[in-house]
DOSE-110833 format. One record per atom (N, C-alpha, C, O, CB): residue in three letters; x, y, z. Coordinates in steps of 0.02 Angstrom, whole numbers, padded with zeros to 5 digits, always signed. Glycine has a CB too. Layout:
N
AlaXYZ/...
This chain:
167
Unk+03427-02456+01258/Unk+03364-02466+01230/Unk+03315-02418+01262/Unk+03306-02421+01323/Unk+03342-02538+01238/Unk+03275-02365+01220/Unk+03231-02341+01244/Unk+03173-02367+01250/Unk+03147-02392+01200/Unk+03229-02299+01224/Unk+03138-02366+01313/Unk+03052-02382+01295/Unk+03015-02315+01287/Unk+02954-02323+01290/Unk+03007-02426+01364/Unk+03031-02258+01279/Unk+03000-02208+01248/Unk+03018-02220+01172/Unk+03071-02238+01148/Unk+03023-02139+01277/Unk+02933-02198+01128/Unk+02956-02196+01062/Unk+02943-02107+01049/Unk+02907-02065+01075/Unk+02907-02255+01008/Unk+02965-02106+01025/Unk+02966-02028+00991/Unk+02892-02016+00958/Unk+02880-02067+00924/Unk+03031-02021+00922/Unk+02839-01972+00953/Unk+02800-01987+00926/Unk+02798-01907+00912/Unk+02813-01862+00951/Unk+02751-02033+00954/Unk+02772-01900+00840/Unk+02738-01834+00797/Unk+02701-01777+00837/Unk+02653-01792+00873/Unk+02680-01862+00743/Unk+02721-01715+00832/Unk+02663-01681+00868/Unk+02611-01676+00824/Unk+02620-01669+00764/Unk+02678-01613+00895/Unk+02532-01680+00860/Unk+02484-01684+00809/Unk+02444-01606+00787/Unk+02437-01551+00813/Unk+02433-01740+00837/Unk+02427-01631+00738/Unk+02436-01547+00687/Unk+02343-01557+00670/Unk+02308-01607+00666/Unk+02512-01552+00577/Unk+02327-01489+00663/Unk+02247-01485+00616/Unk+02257-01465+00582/Unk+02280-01408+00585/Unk+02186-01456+00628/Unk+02244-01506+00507/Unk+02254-01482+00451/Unk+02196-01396+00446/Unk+02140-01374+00459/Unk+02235-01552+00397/Unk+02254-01378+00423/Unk+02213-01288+00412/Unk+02165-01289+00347/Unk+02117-01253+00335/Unk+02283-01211+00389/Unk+02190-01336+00313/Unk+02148-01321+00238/Unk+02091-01347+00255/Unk+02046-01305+00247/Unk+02174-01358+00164/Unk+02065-01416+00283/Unk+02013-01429+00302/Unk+01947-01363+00339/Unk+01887-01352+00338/Unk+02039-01480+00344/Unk+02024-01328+00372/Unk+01953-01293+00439/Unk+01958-01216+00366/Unk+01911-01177+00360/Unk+02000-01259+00583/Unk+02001-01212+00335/Unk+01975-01154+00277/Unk+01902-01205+00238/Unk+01856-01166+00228/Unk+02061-01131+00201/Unk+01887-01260+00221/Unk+01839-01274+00181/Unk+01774-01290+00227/Unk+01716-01299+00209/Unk+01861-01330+00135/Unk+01799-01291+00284/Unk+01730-01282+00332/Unk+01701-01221+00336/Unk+01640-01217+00333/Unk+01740-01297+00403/Unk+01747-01152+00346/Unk+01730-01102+00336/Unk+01698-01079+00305/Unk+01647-01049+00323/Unk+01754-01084+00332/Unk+01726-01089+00223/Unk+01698-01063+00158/Unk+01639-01113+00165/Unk+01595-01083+00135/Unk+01751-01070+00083/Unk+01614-01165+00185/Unk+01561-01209+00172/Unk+01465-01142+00222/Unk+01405-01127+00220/Unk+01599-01316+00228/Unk+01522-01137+00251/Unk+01478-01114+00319/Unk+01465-01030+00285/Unk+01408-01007+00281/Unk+01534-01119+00416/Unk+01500-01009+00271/Unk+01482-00914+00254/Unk+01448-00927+00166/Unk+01411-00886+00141/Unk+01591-00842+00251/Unk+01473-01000+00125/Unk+01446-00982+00065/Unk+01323-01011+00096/Unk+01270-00988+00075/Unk+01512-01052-00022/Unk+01338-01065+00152/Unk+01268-01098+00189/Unk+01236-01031+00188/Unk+01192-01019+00147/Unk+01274-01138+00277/Unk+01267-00968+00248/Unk+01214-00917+00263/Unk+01205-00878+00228/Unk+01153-00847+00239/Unk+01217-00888+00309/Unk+01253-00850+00157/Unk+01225-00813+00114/Unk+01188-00816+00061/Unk+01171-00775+00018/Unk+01253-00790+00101/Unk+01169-00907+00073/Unk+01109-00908+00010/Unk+01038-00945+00050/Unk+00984-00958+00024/Unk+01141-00969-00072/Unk+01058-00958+00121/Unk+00990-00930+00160/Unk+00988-00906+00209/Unk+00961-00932+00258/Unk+00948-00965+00174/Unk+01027-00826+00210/Unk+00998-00770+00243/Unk+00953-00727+00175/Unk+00970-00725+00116/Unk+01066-00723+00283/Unk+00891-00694+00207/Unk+00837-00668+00161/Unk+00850-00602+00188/Unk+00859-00589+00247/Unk+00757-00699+00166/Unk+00850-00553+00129/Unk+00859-00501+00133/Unk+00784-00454+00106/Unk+00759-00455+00050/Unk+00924-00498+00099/Unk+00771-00431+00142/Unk+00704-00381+00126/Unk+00703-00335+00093/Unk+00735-00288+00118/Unk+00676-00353+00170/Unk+00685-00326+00054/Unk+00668-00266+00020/Unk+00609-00221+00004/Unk+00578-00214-00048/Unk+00684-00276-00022/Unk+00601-00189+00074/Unk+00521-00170+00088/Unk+00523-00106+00064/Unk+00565-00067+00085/Unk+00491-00172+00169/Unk+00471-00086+00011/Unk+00451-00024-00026/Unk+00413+00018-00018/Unk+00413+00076-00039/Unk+00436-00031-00070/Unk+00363-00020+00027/Unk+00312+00045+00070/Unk+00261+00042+00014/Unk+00252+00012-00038/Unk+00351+00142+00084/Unk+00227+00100+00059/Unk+00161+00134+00007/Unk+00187+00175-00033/Unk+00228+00219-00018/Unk+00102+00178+00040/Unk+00163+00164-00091/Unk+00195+00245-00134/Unk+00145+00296-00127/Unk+00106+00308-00173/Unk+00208+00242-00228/Unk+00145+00329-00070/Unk+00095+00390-00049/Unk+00135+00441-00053/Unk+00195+00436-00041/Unk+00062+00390+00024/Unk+00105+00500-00073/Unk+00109+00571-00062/Unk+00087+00600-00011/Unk+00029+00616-00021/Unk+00084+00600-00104/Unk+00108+00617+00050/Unk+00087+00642+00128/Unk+00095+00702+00130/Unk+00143+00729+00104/Unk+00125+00616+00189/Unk+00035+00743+00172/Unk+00030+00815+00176/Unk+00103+00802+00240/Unk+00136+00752+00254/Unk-00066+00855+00203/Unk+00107+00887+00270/Unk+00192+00862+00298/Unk+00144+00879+00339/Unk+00088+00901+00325/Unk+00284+00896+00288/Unk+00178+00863+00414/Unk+00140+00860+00486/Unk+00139+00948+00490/Unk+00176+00991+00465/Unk+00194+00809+00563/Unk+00071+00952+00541/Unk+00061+01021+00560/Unk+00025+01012+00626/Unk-00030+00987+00635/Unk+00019+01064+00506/Unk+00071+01040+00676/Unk+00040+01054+00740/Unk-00042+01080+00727/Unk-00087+01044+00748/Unk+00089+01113+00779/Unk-00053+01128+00701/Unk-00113+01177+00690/Unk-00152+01128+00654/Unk-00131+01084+00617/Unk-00099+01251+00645/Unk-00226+01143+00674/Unk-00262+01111+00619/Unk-00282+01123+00570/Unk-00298+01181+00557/Unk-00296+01094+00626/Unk-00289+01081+00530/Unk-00291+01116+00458/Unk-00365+01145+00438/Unk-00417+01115+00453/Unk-00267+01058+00397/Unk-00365+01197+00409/Unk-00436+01218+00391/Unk-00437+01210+00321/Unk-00401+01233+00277/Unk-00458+01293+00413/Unk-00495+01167+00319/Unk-00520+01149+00244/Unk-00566+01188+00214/Unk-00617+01202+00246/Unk-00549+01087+00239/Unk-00558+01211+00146/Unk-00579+01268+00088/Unk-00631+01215+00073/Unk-00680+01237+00043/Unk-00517+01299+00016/Unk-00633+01146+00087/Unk-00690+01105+00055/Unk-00763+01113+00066/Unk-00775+01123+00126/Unk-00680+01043+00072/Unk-00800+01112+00040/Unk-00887+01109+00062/Unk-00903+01038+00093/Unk-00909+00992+00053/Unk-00945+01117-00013/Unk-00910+01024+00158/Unk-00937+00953+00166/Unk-00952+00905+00147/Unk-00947+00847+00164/Unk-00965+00945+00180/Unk-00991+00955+00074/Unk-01025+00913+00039/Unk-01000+00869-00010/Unk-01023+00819-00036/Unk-01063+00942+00016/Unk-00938+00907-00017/Unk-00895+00878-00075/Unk-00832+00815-00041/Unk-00784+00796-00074/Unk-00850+00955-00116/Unk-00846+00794+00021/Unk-00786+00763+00072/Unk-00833+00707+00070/Unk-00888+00720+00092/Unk-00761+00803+00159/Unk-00823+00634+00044/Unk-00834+00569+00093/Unk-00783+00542+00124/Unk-00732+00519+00098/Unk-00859+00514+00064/Unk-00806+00547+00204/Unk-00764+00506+00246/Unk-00776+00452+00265/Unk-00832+00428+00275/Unk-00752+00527+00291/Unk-00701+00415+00277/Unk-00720+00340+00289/Unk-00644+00348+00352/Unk-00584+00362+00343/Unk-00717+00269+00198/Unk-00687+00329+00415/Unk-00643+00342+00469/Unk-00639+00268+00504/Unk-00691+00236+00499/Unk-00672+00406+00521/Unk-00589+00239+00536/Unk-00557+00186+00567/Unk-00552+00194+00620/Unk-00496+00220+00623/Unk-00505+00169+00549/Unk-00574+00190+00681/Unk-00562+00177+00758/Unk-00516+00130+00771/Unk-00506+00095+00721/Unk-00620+00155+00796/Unk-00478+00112+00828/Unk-00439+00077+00869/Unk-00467+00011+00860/Unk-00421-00030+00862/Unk-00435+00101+00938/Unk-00526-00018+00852/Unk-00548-00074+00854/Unk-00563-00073+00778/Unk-00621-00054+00768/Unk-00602-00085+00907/Unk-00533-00085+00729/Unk-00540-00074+00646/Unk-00630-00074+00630/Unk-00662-00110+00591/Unk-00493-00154+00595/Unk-00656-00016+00680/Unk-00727-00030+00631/Unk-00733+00019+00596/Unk-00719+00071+00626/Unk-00798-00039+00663/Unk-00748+00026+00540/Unk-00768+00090+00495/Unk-00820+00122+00502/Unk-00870+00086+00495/Unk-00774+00080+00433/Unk-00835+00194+00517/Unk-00865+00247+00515/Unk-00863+00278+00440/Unk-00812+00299+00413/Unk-00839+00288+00566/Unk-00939+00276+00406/Unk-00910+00287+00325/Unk-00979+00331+00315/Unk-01035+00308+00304/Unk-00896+00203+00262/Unk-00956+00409+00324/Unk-01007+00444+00305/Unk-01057+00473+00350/Unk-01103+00510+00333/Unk-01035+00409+00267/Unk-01038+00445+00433/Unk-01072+00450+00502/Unk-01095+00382+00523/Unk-01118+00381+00580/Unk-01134+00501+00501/Unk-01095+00324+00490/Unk-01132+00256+00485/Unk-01065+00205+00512/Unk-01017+00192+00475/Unk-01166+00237+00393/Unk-01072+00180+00580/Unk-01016+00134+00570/Unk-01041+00060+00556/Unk-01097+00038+00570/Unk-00969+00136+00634/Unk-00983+00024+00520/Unk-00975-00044+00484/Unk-00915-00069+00509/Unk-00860-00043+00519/Unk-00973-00042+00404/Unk-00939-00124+00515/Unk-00874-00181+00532/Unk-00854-00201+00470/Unk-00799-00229+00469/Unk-00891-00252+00576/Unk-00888-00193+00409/Unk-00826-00208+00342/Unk-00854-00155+00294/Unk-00904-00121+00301/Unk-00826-00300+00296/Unk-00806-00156+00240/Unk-00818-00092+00187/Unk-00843-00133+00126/Unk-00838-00111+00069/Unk-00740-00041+00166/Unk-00865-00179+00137/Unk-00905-00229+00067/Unk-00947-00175+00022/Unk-00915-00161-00028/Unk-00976-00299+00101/Unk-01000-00146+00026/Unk-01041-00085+00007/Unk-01010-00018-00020/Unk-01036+00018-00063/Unk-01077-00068+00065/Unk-00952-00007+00011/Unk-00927+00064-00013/Unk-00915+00075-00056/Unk-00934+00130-00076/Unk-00887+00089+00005/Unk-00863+00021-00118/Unk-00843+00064-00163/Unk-00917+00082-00227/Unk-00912+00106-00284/Unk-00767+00026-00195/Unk-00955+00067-00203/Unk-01006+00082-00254/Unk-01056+00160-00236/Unk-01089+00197-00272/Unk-01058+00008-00255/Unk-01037+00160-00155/Unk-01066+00222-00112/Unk-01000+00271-00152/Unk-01026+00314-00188/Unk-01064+00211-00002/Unk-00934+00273-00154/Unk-00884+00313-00183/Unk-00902+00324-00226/Unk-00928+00380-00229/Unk-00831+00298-00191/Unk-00902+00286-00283/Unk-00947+00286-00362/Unk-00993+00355-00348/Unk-00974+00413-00359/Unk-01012+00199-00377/Unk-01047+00338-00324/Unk-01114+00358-00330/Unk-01096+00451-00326/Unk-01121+00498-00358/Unk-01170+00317-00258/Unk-01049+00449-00278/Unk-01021+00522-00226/Unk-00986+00554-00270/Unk-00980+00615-00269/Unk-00969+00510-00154/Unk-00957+00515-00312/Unk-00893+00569-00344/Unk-00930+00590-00427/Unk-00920+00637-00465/Unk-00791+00512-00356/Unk-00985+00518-00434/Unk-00993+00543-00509/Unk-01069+00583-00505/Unk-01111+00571-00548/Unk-00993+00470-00572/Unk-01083+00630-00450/Unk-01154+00643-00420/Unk-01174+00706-00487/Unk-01233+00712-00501/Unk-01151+00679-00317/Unk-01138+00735-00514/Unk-01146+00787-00558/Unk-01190+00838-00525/Unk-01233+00864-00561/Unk-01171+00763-00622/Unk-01185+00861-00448/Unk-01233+00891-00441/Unk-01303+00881-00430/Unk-01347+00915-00403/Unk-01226+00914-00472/Unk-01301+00820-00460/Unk-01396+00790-00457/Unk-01423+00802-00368/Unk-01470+00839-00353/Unk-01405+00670-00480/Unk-01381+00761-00318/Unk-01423+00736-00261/Unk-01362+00779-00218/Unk-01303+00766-00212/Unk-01439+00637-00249/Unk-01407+00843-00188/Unk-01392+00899-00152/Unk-01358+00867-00092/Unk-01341+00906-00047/Unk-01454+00945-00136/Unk-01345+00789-00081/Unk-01312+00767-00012/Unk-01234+00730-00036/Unk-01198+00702+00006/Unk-01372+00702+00034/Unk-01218+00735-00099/Unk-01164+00715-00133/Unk-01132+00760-00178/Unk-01157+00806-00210/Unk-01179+00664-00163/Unk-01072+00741-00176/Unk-01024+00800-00214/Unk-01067+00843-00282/Unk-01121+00825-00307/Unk-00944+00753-00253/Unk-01020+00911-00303/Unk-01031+00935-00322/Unk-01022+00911-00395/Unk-01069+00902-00433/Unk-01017+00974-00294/Unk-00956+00902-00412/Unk-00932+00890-00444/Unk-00868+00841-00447/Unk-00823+00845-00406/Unk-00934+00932-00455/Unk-00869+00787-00509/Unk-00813+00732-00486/Unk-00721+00780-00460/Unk-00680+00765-00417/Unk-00801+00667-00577/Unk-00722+00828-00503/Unk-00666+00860-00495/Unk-00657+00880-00426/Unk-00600+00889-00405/Unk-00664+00911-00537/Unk-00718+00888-00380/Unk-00677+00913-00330/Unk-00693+00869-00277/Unk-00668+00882-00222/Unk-00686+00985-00314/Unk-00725+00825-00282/Unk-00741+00774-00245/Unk-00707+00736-00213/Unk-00699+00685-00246/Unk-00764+00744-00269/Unk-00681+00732-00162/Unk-00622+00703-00090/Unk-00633+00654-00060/Unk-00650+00659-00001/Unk-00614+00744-00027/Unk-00629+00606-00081/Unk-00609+00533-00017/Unk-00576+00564+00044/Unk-00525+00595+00027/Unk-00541+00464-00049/Unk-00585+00566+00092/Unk-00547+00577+00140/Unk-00535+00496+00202/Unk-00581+00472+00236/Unk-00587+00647+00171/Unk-00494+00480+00200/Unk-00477+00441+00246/Unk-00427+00443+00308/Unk-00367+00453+00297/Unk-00466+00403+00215/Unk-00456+00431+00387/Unk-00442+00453+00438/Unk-00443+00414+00491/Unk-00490+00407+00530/Unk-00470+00496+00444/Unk-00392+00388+00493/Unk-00377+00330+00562/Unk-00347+00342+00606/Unk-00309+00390+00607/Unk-00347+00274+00556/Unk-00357+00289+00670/Unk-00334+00301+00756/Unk-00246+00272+00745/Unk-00216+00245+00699/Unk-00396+00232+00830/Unk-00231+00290+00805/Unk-00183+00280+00804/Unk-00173+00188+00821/Unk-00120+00159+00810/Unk-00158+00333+00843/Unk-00231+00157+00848/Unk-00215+00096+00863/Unk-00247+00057+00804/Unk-00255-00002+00818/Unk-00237+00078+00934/Unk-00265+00073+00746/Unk-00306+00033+00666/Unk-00249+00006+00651/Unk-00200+00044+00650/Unk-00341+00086+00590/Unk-00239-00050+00637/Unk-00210-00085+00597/Unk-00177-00064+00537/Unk-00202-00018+00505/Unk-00245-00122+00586/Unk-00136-00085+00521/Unk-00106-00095+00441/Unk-00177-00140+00389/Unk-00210-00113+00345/Unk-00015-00160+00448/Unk-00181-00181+00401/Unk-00223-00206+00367/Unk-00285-00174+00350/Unk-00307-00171+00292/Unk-00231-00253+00391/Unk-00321-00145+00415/Unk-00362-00120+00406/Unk-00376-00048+00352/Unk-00417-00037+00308/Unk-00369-00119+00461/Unk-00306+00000+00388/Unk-00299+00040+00336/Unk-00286+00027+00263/Unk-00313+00069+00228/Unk-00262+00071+00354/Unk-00248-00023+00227/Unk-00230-00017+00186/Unk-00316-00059+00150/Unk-00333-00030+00098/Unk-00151-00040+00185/Unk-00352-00101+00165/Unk-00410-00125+00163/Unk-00478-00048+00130/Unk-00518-00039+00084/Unk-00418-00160+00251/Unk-00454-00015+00183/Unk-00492+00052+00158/Unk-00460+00084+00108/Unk-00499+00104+00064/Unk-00501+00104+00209/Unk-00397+00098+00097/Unk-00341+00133+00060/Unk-00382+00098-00035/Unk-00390+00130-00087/Unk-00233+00093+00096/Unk-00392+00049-00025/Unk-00373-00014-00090/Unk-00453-00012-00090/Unk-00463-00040-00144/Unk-00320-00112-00070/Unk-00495-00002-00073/Unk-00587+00007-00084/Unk-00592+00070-00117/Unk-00620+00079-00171/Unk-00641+00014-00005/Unk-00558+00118-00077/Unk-00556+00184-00119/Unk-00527+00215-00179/Unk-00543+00263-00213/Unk-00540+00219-00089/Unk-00460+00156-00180/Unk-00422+00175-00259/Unk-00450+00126-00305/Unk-00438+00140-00364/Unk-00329+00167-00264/Unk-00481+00076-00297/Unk-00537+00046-00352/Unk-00575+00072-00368/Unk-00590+00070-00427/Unk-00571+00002-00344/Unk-00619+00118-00311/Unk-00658+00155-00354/Unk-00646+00212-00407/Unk-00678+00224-00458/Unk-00692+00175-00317/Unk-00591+00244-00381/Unk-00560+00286-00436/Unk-00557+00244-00512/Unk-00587+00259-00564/Unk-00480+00308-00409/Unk-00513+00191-00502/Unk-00497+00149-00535/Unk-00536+00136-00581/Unk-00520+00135-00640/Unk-00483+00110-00508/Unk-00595+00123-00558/Unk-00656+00094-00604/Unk-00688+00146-00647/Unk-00717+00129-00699/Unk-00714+00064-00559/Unk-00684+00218-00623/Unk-00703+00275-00634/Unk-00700+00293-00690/Unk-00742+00306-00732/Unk-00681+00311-00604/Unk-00592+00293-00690/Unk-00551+00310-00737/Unk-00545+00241-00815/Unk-00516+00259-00866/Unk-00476+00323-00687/Unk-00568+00186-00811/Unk-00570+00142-00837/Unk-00616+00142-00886/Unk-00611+00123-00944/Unk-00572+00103-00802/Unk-00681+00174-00846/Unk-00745+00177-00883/Unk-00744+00225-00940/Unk-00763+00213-00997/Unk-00801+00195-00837/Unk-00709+00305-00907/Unk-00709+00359-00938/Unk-00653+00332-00996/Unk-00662+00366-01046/Unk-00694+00425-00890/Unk-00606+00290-01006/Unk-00557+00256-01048/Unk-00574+00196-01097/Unk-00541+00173-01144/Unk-00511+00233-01004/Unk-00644+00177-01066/Unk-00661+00129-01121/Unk-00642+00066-01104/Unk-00666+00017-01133/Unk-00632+00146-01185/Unk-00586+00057-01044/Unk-00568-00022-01032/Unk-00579-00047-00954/Unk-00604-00014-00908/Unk-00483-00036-01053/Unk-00561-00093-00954/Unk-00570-00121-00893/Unk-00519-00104-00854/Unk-00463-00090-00875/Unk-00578-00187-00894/Unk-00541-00105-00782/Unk-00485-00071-00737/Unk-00435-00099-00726/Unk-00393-00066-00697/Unk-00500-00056-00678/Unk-00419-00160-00741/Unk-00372-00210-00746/Unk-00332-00185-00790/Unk-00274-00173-00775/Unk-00395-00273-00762/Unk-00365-00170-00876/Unk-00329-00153-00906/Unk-00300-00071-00904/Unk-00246-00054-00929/Unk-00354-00177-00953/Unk-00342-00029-00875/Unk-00323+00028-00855/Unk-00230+00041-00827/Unk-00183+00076-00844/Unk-00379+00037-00799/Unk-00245-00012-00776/Unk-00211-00007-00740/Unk-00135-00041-00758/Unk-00077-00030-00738/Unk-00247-00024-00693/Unk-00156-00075-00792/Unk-00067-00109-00817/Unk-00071-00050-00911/Unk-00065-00087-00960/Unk-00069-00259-00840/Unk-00078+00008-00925/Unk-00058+00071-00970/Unk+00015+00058-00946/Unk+00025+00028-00893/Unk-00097+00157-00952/Unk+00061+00080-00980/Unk+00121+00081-01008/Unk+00117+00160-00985/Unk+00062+00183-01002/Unk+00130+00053-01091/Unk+00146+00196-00961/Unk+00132+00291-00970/Unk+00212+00290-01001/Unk+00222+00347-01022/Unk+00115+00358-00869/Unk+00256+00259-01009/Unk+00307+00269-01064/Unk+00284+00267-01139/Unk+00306+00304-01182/Unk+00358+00216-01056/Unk+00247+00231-01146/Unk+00229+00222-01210/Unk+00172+00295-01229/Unk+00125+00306-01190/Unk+00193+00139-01214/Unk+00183+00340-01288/Unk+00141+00384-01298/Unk+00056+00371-01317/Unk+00008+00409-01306/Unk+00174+00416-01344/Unk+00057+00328-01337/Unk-00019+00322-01356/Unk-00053+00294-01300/Unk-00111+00318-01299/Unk-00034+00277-01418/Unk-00042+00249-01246/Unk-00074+00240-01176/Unk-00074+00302-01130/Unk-00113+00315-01085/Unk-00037+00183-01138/Unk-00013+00342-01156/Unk+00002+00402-01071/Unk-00054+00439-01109/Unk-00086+00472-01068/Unk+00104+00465-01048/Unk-00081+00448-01183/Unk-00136+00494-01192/Unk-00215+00469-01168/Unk-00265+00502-01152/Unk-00134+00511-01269/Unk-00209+00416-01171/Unk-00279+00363-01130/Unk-00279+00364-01059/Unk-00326+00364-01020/Unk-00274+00274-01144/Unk-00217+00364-01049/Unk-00211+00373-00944/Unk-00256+00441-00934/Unk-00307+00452-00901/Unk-00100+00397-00900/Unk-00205+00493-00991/Unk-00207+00591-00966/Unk-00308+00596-00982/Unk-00347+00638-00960/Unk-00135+00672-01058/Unk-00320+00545-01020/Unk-00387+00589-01046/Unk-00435+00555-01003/Unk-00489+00583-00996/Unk-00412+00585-01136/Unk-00427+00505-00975/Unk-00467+00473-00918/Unk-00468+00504-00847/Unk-00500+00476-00802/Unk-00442+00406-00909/
């Protein structure tokens, strides 16, 4: 008579730890977030050691400059916000020559914008988005619609890309 009983060696079922698996890789791939960051769609002069010498007349340049501490310098005048400007842009680009301290002409008339190296993102893009409204509003007016609607033109479609080109 034995008093040992024989007993099973004990096993982990594998299929179980395969559906833990698949439970766990299908969990993180429908919440891991994947970014898809697009940037600014800017056109950038390419870097130049040298400085650049500008063919512009002063007169025809409004600047709106950003210090390290995001205050704006707009024109020699600094401001802690750009509330006022885009109507000062307006005034500058559509000057026709009238007021000898503003552009010459809208055609050649330059926003220039110029920040520190410690300005913010926000800040810049804050100035970036004051200054392309005013264009915006510019081109809207000379188009007959609102800049809203300006701005959502189709340029695939031929009869809007001729309302974009003539604005």
């Amino acid at each position: 008579m034995s008093l040992l009983r024989k007993t099973g060696s004990a096993e982990v079922s594998t299929s179980s730890m395969a559906d833990i698996a698949f439970l766990l890789l299908t969990f993180f791939l429908m919440t891991t977030v994947i970014k898809n960051e697009k940037g600014l769609m800017l056109m950038l002069p390419q870097w130049s050691e040298e400085p650049v010498k500008s063919i512009l007349n002063d007169r025809n340049v409004f600047t709106i400059q950003i210090n390290s501490e995001n205050e704006f310098l707009v024109e020699g005048e600094l401001r802690t916000s750009l509330e006022d400007v885009m109507p000062e842009i307006k005034k500058f680009i559509l000057n026709n020559n009238t007021d000898p301290l503003l552009s010459e002409n809208p055609e050649i008339a330059v926003v220039s914008l110029k920040t520190d190296r410690g300005t913010t993102h926000r800040a810049f893009i804050e100035a970036l988005d004051v200054a392309q409204a005013a264009y915006y509003e510019i081109y809207a007016a000379r188009a007959g619609l609102s800049p809203k609607a300006f701005r959502a033109l189709d340029l695939n479609e031929k009869a809007q890309k001729q309302i974009y080109d003539a604005a």
